[in-house]
DRENVODREN-719203 format. One record per residue: residue number from 1; x, y, z of N, C-alpha, C in turn. Coordinates in steps of 0.05 Angstrom, whole numbers. Layout:
% residues N
<r NUM <X Y Z> <X Y Z> <X Y Z>>
...
% end
This chain:
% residues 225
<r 1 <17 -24 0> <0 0 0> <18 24 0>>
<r 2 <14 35 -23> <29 63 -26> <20 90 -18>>
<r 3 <34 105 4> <18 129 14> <6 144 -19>>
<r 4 <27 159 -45> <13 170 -59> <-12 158 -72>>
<r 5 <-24 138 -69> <-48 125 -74> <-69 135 -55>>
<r 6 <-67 137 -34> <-90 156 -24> <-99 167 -23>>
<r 7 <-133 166 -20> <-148 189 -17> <-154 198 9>>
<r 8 <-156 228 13> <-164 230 41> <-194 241 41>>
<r 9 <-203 243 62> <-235 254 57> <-222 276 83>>
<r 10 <-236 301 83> <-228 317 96> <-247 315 133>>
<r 11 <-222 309 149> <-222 313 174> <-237 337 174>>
<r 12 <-253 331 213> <-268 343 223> <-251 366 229>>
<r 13 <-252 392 233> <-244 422 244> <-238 415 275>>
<r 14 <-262 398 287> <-259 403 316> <-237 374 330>>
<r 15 <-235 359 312> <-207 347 316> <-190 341 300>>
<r 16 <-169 361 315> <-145 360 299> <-108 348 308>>
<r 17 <-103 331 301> <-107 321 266> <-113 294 270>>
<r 18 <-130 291 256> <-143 259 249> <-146 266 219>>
<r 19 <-143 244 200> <-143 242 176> <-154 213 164>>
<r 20 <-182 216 142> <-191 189 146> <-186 181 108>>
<r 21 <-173 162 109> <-158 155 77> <-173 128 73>>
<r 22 <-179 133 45> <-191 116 29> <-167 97 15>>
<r 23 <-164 78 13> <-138 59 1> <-158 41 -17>>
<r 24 <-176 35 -15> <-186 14 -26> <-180 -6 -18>>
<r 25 <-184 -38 -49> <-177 -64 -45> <-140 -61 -39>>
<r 26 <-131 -79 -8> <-108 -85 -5> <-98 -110 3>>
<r 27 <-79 -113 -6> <-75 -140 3> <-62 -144 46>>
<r 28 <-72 -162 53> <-79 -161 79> <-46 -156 96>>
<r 29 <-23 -168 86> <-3 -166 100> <9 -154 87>>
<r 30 <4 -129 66> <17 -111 65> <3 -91 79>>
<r 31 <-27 -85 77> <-30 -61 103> <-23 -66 132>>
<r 32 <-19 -95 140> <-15 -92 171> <11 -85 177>>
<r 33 <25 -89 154> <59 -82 152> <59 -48 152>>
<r 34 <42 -47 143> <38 -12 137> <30 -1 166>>
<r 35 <16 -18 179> <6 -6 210> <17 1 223>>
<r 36 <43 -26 228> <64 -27 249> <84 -2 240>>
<r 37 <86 -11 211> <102 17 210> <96 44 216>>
<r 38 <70 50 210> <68 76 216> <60 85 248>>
<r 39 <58 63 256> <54 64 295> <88 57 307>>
<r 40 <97 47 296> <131 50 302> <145 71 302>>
<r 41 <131 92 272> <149 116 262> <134 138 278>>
<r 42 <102 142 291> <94 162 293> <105 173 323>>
<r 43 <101 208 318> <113 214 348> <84 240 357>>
<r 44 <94 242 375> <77 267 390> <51 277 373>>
<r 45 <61 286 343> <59 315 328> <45 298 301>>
<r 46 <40 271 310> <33 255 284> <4 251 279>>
<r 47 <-13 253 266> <-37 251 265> <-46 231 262>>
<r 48 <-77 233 268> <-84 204 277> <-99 197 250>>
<r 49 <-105 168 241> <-113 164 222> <-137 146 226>>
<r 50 <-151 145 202> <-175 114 192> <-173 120 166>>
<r 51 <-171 86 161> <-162 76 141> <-188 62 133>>
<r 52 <-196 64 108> <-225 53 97> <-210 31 68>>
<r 53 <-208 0 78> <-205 -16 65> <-222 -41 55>>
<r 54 <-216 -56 35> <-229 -85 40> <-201 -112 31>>
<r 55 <-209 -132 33> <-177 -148 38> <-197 -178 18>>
<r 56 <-180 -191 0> <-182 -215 -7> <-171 -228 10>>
<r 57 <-198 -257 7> <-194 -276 23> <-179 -285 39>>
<r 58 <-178 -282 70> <-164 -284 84> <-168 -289 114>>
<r 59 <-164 -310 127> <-163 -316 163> <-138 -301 171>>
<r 60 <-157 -283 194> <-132 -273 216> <-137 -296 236>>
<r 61 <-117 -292 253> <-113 -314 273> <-99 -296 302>>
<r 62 <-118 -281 316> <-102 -266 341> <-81 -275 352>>
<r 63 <-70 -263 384> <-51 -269 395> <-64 -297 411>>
<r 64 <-91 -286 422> <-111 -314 437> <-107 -345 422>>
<r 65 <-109 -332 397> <-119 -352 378> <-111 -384 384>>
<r 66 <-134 -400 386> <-144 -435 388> <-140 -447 368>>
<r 67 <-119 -460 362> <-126 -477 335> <-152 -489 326>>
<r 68 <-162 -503 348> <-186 -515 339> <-213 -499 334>>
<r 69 <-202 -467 332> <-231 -459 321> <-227 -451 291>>
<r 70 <-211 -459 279> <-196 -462 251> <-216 -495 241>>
<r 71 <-237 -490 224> <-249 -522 221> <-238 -534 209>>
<r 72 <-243 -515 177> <-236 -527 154> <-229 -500 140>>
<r 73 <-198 -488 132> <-194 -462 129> <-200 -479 89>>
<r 74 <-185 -494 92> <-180 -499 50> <-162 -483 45>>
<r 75 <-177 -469 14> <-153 -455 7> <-158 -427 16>>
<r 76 <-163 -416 27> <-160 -382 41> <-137 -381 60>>
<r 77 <-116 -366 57> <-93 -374 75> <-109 -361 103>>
<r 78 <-89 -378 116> <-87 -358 155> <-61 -351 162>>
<r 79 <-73 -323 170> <-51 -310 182> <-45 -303 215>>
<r 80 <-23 -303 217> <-22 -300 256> <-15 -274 259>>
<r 81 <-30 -259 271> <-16 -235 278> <-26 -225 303>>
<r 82 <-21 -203 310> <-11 -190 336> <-30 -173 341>>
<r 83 <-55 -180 328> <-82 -168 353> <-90 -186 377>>
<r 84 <-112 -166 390> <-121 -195 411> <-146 -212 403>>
<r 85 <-161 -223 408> <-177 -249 396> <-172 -264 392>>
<r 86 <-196 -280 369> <-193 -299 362> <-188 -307 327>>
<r 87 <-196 -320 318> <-204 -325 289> <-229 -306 277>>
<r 88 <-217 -291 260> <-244 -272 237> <-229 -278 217>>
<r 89 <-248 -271 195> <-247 -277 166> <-259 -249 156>>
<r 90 <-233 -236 137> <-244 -217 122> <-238 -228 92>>
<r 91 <-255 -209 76> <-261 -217 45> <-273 -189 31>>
<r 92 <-280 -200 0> <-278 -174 -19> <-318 -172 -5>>
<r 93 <-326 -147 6> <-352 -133 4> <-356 -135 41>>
<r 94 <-326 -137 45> <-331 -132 86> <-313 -99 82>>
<r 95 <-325 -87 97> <-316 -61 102> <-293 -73 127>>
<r 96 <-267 -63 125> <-255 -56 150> <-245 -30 141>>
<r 97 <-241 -22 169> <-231 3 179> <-214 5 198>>
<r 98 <-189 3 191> <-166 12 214> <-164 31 228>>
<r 99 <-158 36 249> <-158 54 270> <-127 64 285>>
<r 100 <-122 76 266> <-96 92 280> <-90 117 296>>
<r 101 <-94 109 325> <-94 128 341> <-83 126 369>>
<r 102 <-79 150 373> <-64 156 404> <-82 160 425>>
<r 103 <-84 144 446> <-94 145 464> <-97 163 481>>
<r 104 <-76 171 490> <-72 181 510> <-80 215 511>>
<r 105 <-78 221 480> <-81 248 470> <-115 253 473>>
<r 106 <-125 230 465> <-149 231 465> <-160 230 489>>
<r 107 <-151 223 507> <-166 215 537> <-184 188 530>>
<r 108 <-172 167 522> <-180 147 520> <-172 121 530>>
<r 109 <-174 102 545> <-165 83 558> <-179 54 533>>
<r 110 <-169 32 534> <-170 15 515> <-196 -4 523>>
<r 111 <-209 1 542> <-240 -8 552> <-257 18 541>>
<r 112 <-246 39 540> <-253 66 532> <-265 65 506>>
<r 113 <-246 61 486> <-241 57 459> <-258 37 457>>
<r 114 <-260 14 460> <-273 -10 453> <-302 2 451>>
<r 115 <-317 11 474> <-337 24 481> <-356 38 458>>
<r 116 <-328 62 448> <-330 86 428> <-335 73 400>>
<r 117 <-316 53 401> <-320 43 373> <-346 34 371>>
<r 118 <-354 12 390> <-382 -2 387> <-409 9 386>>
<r 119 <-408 35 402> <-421 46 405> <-431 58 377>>
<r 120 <-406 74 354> <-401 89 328> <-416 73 310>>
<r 121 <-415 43 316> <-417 26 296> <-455 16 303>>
<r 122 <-469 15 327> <-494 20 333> <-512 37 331>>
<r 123 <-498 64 332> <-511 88 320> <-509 101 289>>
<r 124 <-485 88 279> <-488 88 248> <-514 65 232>>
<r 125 <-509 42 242> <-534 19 239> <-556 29 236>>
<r 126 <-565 46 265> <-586 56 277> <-592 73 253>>
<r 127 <-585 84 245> <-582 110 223> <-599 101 189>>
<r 128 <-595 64 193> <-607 50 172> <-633 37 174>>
<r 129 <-641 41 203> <-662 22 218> <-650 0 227>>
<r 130 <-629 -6 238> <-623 -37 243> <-618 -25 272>>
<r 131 <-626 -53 287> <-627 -51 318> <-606 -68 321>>
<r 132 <-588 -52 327> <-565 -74 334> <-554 -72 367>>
<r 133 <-539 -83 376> <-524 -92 403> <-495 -97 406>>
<r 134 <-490 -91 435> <-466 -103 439> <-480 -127 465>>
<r 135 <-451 -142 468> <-449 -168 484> <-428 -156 508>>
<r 136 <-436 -155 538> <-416 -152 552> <-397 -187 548>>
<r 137 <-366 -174 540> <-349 -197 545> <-346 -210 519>>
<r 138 <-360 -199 498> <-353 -213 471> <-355 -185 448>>
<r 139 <-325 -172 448> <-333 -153 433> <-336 -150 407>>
<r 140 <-344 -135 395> <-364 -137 370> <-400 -121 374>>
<r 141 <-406 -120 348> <-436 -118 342> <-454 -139 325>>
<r 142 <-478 -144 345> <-499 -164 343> <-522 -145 330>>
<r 143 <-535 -158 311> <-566 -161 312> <-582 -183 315>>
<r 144 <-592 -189 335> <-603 -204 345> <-588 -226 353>>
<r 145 <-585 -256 339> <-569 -263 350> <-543 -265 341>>
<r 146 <-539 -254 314> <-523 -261 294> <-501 -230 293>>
<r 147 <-473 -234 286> <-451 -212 289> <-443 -207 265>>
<r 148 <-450 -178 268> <-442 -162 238> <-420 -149 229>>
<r 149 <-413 -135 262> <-386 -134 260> <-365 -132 285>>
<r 150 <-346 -135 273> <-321 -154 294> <-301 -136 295>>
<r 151 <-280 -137 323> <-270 -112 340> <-237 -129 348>>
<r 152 <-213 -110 342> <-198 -125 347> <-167 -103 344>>
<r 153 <-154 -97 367> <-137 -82 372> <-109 -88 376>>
<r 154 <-94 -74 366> <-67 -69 390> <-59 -42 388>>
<r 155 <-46 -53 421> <-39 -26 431> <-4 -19 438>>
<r 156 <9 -1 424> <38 0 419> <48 32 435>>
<r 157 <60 39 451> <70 55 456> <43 77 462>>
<r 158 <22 67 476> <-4 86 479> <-19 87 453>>
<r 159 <-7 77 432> <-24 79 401> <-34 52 398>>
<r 160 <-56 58 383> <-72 28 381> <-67 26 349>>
<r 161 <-66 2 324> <-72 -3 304> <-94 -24 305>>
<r 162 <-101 -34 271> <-120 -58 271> <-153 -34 274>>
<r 163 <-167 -54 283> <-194 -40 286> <-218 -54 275>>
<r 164 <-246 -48 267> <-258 -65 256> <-266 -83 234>>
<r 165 <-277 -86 228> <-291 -96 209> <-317 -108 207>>
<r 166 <-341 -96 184> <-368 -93 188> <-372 -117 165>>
<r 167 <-394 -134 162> <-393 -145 136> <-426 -122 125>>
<r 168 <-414 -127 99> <-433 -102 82> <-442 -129 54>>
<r 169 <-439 -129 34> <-447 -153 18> <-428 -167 10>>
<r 170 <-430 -198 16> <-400 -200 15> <-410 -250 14>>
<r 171 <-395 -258 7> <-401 -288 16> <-393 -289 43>>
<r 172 <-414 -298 56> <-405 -305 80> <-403 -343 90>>
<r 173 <-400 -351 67> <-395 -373 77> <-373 -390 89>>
<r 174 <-357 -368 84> <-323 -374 93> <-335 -381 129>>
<r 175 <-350 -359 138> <-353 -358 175> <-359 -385 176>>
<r 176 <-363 -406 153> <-373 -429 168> <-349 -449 173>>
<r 177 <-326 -435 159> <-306 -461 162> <-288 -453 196>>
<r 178 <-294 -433 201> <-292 -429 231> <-300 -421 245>>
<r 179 <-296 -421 280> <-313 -411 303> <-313 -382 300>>
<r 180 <-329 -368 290> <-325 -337 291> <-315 -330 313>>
<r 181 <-288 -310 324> <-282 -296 349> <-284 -320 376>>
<r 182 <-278 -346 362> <-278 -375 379> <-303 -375 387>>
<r 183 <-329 -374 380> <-357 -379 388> <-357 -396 367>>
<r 184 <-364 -425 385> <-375 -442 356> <-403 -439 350>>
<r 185 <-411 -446 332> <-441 -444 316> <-441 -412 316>>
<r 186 <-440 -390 319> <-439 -358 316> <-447 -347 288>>
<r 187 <-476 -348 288> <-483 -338 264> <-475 -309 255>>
<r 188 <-470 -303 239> <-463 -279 221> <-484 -271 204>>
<r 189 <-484 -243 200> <-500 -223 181> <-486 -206 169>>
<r 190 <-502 -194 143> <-491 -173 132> <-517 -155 129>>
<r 191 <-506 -123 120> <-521 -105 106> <-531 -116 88>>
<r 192 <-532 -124 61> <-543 -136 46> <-578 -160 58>>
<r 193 <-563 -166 67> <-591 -188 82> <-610 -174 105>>
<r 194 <-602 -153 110> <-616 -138 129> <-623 -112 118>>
<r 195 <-630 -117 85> <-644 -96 67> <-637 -70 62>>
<r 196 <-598 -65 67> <-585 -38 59> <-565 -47 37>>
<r 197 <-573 -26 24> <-553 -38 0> <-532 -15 -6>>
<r 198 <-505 -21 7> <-484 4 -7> <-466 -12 -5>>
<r 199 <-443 -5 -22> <-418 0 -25> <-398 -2 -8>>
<r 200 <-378 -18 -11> <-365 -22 21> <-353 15 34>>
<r 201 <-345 31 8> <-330 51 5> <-347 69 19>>
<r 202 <-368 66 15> <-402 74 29> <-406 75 54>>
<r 203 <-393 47 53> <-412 51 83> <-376 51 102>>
<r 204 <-354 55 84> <-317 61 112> <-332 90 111>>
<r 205 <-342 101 99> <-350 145 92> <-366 141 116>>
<r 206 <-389 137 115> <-411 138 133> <-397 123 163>>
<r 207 <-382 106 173> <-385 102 192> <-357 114 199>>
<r 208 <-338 120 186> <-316 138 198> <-326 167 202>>
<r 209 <-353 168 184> <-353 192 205> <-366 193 226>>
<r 210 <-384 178 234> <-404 170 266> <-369 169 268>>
<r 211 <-353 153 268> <-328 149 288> <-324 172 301>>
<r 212 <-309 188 273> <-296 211 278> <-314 237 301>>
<r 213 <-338 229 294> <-358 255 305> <-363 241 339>>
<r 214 <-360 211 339> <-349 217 369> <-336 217 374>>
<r 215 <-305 217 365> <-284 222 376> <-274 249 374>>
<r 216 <-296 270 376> <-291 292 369> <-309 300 397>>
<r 217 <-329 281 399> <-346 295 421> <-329 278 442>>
<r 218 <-321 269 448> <-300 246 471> <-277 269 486>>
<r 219 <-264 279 448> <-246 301 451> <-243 324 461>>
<r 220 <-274 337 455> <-282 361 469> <-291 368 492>>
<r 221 <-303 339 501> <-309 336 534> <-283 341 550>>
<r 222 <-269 326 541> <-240 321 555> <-229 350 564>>
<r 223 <-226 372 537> <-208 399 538> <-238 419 552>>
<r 224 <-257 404 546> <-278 427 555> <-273 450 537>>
<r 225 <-279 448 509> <-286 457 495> <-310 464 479>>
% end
């Protein structure tokens, strides 16, 4: 993933600097390579980012991660990396959205953040008519009983990378060859089946900005502004 390939959509005025870039289709272990790096390189004065992607076929495998909730991967490789959880599966028509940001600037603690995110991602839903939920102890968002979208961090020098991912229209039959987030049987949903129909690019716009607009109201509480 090449920085001059991006697009940026223009950050909010009332937090500054956050910058939310459009990359498109990437391939999965070159943006996470891209994460560490840019959470390795950033200092003080560095702005915070969201990243609006989608990734071919591919199992992450957290730091938690169970082999045995790996069923039957086939041919979709798995990858191990250095969030926390369990086993998710992203693919071409799942929105993810990386989350590159500093904690500490924000007045945010990492039960904090989890919170903010889930919360961004229930009131953007809400925004379509969908009644969605969270689960104390299984993070992510539910409608009803089934998870739409899945939550998954690290945290490096007070900066977190990684972040979510929503499914929007997409096959979901991959979730069956493993325990979603180690829940076996864990049914899954998308936008598509719950009668919204956009664009993954659609719906990183629309929910980075519920993000951004609370991490703007989070921000302004904090300075009392």
């Amino acid at each position: 993933m090449s920085a001059p390939n991006l697009a940026d959509l223009a950050p909010p005025a009332a937090l500054a600097p956050l910058r939310v870039r459009r990359v498109g289709a990437t391939d999965y272990v070159e943006t996470w390579d891209a994460m560490k790096a840019f959470t390795a390189n950033r200092d003080a004065a560095t702005a915070d980012e969201l990243w609006i992607t989608e990734h071919p076929p591919v199992f992450t495998q957290g730091l938690n991660g169970r082999a045995e909730h790996l069923l039957a991967p086939g041919d979709i490789p798995v990858v191990q990396i250095d969030r926390g959880g369990q086993v998710t599966y992203h693919g071409p028509g799942q929105l993810v959205l990386y989350c590159l940001l500093d904690l500490p600037r924000l007045g945010l603690g990492v039960k904090g953040l989890v919170a903010l995110i889930e919360r961004s991602i229930v009131e953007w839903l809400a925004g379509y008519g969908i009644d969605a939920q969270t689960r104390s102890g299984a993070p992510g968002v539910y409608v009803g009983a089934a998870k739409i979208a899945a939550l998954g961090l690290r945290i490096r020098k007070g900066c977190c990378y990684h972040g979510l991912s929503l499914n929007v229209d997409m096959d979901l039959e991959p979730f069956s060859r493993i325990n979603p987030c180690g829940y076996a049987g864990l049914a899954v949903t998308q936008l598509r089946d719950l009668g919204v129909s956009l664009a993954v690019e659609q719906a990183g716009a629309g929910l980075a900005a519920q993000l951004t607009g609370n991490l703007v109201e989070k921000a302004s509480g904090r300075t009392g502004r």
